[in-house]
Structure formats: C-alpha cells, structure tokens
N, C-alpha and C positions, 0 to 999 in steps of 0.2 A: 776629874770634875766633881764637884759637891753636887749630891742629892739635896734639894731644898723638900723637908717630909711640908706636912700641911700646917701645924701651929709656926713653921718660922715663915713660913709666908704669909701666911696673915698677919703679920704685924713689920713684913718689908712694905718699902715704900715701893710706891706707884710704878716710878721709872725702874728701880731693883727689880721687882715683878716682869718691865715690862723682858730686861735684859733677858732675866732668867729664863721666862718661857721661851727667847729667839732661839737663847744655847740650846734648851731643852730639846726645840722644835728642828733645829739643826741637825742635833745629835740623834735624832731621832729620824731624819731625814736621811742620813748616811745612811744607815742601818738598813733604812730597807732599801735604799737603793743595792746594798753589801747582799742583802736577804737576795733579792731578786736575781743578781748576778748568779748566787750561790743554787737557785733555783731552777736557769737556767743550764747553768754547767750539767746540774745532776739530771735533768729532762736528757741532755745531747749524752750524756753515759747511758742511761737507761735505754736510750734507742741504740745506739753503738751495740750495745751490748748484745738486744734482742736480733738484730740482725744478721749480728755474728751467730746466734744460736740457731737460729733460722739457718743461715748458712751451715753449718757444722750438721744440723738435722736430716739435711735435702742431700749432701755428703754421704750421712750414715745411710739413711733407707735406698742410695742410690747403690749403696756397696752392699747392703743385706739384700738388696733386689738383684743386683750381681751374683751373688752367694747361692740364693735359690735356682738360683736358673743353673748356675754351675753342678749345684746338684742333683736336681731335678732329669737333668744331661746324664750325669752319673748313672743315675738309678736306674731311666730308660735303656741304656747302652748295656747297663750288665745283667737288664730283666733280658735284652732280645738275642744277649749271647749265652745263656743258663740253657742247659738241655731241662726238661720236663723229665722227671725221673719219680716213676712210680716206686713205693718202696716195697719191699718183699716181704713174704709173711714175717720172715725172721727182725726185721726192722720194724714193724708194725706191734712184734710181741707176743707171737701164736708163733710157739713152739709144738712141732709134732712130738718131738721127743721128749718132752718135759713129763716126768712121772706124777702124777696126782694121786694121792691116797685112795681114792673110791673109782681109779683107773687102777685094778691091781692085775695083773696078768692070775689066771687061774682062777680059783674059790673066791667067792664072798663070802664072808659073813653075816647069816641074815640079810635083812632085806633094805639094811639100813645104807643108803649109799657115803654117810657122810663121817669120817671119823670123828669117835667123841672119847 
C-alpha cells in the first residue's frame, strides 16, 4: 500500500482523500485488532508461566522442608547414641613427662627460672 506523506494529500481530490483515509483507517484497524490478540496471547504466557513457577517453588521448599527434617532426624539419633567422653590429660595437652627448660632435675642456675 502507498503512504500518502502530507503535500500529496493536500492537492488530492476530495473523494481520493476520502478513499485514502477508509484504507488508512482499515489498515490501521487490523493492526490493532492483530496488537490486541498479540497482547492477549503474551498476558495467557505470562500467567502460564508464573504458575508453573509457583508450582516448581511449593515443589522445591516442600523437598528442602523434607531434607531438614531428614536431618535434623540424623543429627538427634547420633547425638542420643555418642557416649559423653571426657578427654584425658593426655588429649587435653598436659603432659607430665614433657621436659621444660626451667623444670631441670638437679641445680639451677641462679635465680633465673627462664632460659635465655
């Protein structure tokens, strides 16, 4: 279809004019009729869409709320089967035997306890 710009319509005739604007108005009439459809479609995805993800959501946090409790299960079970187990000096890190410089069996020297 011809675009009619504005100087060639002003010197069409009356009836030309009147055609041209119906095409116009036509053409311009599909389009959004074409718009709206296009409009609606993408509205009925957008919610499609959100639904699924909502879905897929209530899904996940229903299997991560599975998952806690599963371990949560765990962790009670192997706290109430562990003996309580004090640790000995030796585990703790206080060695009786361990020799220190200013632990010397016999003499000191001076009065100084600390080797320099």
């Amino acid at each position: 279809m011809h675009t009619i710009y504005w100087p060639e319509w002003r010197n069409q005739k009356p009836e030309d004019k009147d055609l041209s604007y119906k095409m116009t108005f036509n053409r311009l009439k599909g389009l959004k009729t074409e718009i709206e459809h296009l409009e609606h479609l993408h509205q009925k995805a957008k919610v499609m869409i959100q639904k699924d993800f909502e879905a897929w959501w209530s899904e996940e946090a229903a299997r991560l709320q599975a998952r806690r409790e599963q371990l949560s299960e765990a962790i009670c079970q192997n706290s109430w089967n562990t003996t309580s187990v004090t640790p000995t000096l030796s585990q703790r890190g206080i060695h009786s035997s361990r020799s220190y410089p200013w632990k010397s069996s016999g003499k000191t020297r001076g009065t100084s306890r600390h080797p320099i």
